[in-house]
NUDRENMI-811882 format. One record per residue (C-alpha): x, y, z; residue number from 1; residue in one letter. Coordinates in steps of 0.001 Angstrom, whole numbers. Layout:
BEGIN
MARRO       x       y       z resi resn
MARRO       X       Y       Z  NUM    a
...
// end
This chain:
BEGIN
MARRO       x       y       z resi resn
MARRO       0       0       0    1    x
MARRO    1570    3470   -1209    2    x
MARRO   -1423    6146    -380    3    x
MARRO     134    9616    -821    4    x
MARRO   -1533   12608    1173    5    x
MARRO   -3085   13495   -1652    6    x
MARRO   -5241   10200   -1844    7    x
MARRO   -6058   10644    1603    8    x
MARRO   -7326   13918    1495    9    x
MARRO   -9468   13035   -1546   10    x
MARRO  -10889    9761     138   11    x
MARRO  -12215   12315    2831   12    x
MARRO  -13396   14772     713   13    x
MARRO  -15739   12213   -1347   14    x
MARRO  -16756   10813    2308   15    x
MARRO  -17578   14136    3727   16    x
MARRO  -19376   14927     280   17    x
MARRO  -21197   11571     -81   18    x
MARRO  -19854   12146   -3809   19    x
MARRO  -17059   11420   -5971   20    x
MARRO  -17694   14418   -8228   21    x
MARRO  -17414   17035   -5056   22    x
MARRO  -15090   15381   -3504   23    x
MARRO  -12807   15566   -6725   24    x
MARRO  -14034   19328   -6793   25    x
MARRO  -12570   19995   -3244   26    x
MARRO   -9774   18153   -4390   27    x
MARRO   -9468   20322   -7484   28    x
MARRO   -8853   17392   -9090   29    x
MARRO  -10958   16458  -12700   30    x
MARRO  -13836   13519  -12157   31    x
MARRO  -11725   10695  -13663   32    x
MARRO   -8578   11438  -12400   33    x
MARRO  -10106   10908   -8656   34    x
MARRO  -11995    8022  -10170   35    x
MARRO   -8706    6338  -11121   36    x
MARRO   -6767    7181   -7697   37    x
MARRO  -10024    5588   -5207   38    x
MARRO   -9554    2846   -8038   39    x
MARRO   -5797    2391   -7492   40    x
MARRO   -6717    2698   -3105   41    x
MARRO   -9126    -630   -3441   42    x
MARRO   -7051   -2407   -5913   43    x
MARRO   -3986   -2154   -3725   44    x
MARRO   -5599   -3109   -1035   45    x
MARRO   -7717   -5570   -2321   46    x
MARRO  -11164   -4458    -743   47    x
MARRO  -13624   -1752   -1532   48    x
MARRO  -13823    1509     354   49    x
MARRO  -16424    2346   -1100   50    x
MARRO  -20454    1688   -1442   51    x
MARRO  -21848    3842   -4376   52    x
MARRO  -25616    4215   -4856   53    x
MARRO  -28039    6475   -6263   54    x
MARRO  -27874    8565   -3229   55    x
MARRO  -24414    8772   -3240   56    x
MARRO  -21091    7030   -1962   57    x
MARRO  -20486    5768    1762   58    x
MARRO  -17409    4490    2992   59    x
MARRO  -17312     549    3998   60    x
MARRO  -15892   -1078    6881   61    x
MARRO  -12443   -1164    5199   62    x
MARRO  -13186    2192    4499   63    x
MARRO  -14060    3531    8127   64    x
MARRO  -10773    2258    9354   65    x
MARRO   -8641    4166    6110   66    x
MARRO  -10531    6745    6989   67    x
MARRO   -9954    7105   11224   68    x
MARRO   -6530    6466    9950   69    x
MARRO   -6471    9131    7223   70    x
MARRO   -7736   12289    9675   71    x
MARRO   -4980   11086   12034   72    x
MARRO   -2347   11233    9658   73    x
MARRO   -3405   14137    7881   74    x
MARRO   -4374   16015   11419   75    x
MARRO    -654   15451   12562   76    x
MARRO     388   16652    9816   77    x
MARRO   -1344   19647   10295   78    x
MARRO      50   20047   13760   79    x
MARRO    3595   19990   12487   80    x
MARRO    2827   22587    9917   81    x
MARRO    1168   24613   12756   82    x
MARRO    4268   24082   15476   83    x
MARRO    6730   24998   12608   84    x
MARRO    4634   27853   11565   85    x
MARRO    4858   29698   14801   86    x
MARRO    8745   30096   13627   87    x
MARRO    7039   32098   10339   88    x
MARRO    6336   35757   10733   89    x
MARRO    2848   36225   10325   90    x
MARRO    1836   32236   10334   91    x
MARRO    -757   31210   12435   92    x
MARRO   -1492   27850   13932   93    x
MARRO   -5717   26611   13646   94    x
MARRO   -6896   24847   16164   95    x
MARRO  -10410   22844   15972   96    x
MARRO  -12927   22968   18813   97    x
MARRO  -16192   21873   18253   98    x
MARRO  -18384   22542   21209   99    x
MARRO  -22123   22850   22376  100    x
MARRO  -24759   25634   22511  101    x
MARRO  -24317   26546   26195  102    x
MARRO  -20197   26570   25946  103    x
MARRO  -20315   29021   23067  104    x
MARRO  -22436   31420   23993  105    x
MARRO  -22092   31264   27397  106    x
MARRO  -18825   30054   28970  107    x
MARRO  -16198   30637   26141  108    x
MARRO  -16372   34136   24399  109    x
MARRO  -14127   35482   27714  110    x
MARRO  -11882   32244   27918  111    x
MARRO  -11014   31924   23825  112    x
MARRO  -10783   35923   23611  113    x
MARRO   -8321   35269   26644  114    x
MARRO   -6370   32722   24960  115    x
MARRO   -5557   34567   21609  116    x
MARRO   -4759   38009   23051  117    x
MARRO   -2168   36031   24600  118    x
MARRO   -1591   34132   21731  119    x
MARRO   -1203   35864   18771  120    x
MARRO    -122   33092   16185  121    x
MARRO   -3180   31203   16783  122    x
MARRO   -6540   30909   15125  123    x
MARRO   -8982   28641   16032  124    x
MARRO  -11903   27167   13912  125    x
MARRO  -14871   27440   16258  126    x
MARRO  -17941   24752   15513  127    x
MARRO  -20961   24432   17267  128    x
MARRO  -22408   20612   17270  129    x
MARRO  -24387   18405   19668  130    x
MARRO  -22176   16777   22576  131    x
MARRO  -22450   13390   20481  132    x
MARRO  -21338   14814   17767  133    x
MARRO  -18397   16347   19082  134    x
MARRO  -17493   13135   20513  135    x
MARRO  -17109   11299   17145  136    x
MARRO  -14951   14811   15244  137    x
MARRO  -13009   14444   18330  138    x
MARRO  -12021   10465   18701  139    x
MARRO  -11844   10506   14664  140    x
MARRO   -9514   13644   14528  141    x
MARRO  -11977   16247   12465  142    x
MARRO  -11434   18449   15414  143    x
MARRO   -8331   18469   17882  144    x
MARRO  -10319   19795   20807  145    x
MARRO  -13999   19032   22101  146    x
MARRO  -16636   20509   25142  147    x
MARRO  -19089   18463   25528  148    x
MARRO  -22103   17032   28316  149    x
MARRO  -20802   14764   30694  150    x
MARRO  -24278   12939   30453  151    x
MARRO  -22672   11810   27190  152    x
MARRO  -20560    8520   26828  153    x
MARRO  -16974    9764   25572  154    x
MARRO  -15255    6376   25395  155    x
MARRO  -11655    6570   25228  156    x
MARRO  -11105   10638   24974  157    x
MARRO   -9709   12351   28113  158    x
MARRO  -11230   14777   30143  159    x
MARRO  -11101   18028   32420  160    x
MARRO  -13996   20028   34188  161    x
MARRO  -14662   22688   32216  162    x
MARRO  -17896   24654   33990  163    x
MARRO  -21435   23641   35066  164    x
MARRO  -24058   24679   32834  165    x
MARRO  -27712   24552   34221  166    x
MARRO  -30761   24881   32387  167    x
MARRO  -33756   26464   33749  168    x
MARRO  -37494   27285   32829  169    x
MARRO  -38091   31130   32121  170    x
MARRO  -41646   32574   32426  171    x
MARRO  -43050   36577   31976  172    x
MARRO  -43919   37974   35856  173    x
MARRO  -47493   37452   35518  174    x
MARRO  -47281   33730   34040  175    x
MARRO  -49661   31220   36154  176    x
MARRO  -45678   28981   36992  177    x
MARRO  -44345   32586   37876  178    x
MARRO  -44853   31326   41716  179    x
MARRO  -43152   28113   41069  180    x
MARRO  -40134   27569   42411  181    x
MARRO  -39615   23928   40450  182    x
MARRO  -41173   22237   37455  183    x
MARRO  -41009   19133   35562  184    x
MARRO  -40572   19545   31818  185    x
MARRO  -43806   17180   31388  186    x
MARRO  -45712   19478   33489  187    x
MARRO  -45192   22464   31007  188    x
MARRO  -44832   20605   27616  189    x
MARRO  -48035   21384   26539  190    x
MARRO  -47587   25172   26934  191    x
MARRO  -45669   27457   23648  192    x
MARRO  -42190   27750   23749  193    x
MARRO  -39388   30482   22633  194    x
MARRO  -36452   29022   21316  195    x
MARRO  -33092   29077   19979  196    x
MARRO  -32864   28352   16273  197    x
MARRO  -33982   24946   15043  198    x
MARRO  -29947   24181   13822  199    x
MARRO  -28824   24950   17500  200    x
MARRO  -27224   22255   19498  201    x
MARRO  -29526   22952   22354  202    x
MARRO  -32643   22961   19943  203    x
MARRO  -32021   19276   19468  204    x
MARRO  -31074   18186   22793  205    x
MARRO  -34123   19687   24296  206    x
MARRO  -36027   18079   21600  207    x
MARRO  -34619   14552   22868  208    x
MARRO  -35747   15078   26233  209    x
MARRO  -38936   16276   25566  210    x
MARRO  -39556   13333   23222  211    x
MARRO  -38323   11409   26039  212    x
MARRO  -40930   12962   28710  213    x
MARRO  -43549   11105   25991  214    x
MARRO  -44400   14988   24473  215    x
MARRO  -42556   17587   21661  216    x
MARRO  -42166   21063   22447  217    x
MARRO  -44513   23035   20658  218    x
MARRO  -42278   26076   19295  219    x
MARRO  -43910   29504   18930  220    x
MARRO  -41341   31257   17757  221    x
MARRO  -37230   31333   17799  222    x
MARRO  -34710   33219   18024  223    x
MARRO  -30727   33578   17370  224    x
MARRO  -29814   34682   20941  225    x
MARRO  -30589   33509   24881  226    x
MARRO  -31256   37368   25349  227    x
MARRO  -33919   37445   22623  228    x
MARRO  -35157   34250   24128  229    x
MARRO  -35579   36437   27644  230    x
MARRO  -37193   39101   25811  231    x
MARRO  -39999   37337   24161  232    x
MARRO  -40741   35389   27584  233    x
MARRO  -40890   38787   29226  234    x
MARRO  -43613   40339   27008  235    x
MARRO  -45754   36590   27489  236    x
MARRO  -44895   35582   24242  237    x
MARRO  -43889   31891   25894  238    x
MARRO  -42161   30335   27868  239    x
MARRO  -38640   29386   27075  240    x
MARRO  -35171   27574   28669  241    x
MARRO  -32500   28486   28860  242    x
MARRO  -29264   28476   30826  243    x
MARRO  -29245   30049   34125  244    x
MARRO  -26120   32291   33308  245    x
MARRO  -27909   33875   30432  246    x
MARRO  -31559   34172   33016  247    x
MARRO  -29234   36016   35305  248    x
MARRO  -27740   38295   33415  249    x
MARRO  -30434   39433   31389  250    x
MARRO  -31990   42560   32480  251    x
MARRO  -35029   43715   31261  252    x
MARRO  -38033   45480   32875  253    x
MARRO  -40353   44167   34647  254    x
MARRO  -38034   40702   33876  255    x
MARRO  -38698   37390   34195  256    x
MARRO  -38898   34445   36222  257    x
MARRO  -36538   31472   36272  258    x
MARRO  -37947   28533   37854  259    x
MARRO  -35877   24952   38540  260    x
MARRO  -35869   22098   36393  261    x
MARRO  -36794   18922   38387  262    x
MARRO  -35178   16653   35875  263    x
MARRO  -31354   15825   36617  264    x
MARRO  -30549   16345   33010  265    x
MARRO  -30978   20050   33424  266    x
MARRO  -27583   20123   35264  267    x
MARRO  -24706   19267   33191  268    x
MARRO  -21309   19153   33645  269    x
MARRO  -19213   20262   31108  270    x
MARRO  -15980   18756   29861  271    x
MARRO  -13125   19813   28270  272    x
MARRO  -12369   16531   25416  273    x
MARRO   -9302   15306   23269  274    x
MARRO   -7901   12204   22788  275    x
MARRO   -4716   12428   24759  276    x
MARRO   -2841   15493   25612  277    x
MARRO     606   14433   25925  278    x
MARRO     -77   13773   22114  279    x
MARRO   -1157   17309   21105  280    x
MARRO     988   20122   20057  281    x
MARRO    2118   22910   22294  282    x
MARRO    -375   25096   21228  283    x
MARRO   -3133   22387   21574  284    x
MARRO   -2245   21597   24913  285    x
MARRO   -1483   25448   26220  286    x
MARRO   -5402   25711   25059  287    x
MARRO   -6591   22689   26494  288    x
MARRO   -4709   23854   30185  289    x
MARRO   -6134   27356   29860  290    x
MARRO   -9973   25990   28761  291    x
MARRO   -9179   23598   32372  292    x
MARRO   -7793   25693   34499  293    x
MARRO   -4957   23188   34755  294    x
// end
């Protein structure tokens, strides 16, 4: 087997595309010259990598294992070109964090903004993805760093305490809960929610524990921002939830009411994620120690 990195990158750029013709695209490469190189891959292996369809191409079992192998390769590859850059006037290292709703609005603006005053060669490519998600970008190397729930199973990645992020129930002054001082999410499924944007992280984790409490949310309306989320409640548009760091801070007049979640998922830790740190790259790990407060 004699895969260059340019095979490599174009077997993940027809797996992340589900096509060969975008993946060669991304590649910059014409359709049958990428046709003959995934060619040459299986024959020298001896396998397929690949499963086409009408819907597209997925990778097989041979292929899942190229590929884990492929983003490690190429990601430490990427490392050394970041390490070596920081000896380049002007070059700056990326680092890849993929993290949750909560995390990115709420606990890292100050710590990242931190981090690259202090670190001027650095850039770092900022996702945000469900905890599970993260997870798998993580332990197969499309992203160096991860925050994630710890109410999710992380397998084999190591972890630090990051910060506690707890969800509460927000309701206008006058709402009928506005006296409450806890509620079960099944108690108040039935009623209209705000929310964050359907694409958001928290969107869809809500949305599994609600479907889990046997009931949907019903959305009335959402919006891009906890604080618009606050405002909304306040005028009796809904009710919403949200974390209690953005409740807190949001000001408005006459306000709102934040009420307790009953259910233990409501209080998550969160964890800093990679898969080992005495593997990453100087820069990795001065981000990972400054995210930990190790």
């Amino acid at each position: 087997m004699r895969f260059d990195l340019i095979d490599l990158r174009l077997f993940l750029y027809v797996l992340d595309t589900g096509s060969i013709t975008h993946g060669a695209a991304r590649a910059n490469m014409s359709l049958p010259s990428a046709s003959a190189r995934l060619r040459g891959m299986e024959d020298a292996l001896g396998m397929p990598l690949l499963e086409r369809g009408r819907r597209g191409v997925e990778s097989t079992p041979t292929g899942d294992t190229l590929a884990h192998h492929a983003r490690l390769v190429l990601g430490q590859i990427e490392r050394m070109q970041g390490e070596l850059g920081e000896h380049q006037e002007g070059r700056k290292a990326c680092i890849r964090l993929w993290t949750n709703t909560a995390a990115i609005t709420e606990f890292l603006p100050s710590a990242i903004g931190l981090f690259l005053r202090n670190h001027p060669n650095v850039q770092i490519d900022l996702k945000e993805r469900q905890s599970s998600e993260t997870v798998k970008a993580v332990l197969t190397g499309a992203a160096e760093i991860g925050i994630i729930s710890d109410a999710v199973e992380h397998g084999a990645l190591q972890t630090f305490a990051f910060a506690v992020d707890k969800l509460v129930l927000i309701t206008s002054r006058d709402d009928p809960l506005a006296t409450r001082r806890r509620a079960a999410l099944a108690e108040v499924a039935a009623r209209e929610f705000i929310g964050l944007s359907a694409d958001s992280a928290l969107h869809a984790y809500l949305g599994e524990r609600a479907l889990l409490a046997g009931r949907p949310l019903i959305y009335r309306a959402h919006m891009r921002t906890f604080d618009g989320i606050c405002c909304m409640v306040e005028q009796g548009a809904g009710v919403g939830i949200v974390p209690a760091t953005a409740a807190r801070r949001y000001r408005g007049t006459p306000g709102i009411r934040t009420i307790e979640l009953a259910e233990s998922w409501a209080s998550r830790q969160l964890l800093v994620c990679m898969r080992e740190l005495n593997a990453m790259s100087r820069l990795e790990k001065a981000l990972v120690r400054h995210l930990a407060g190790i």
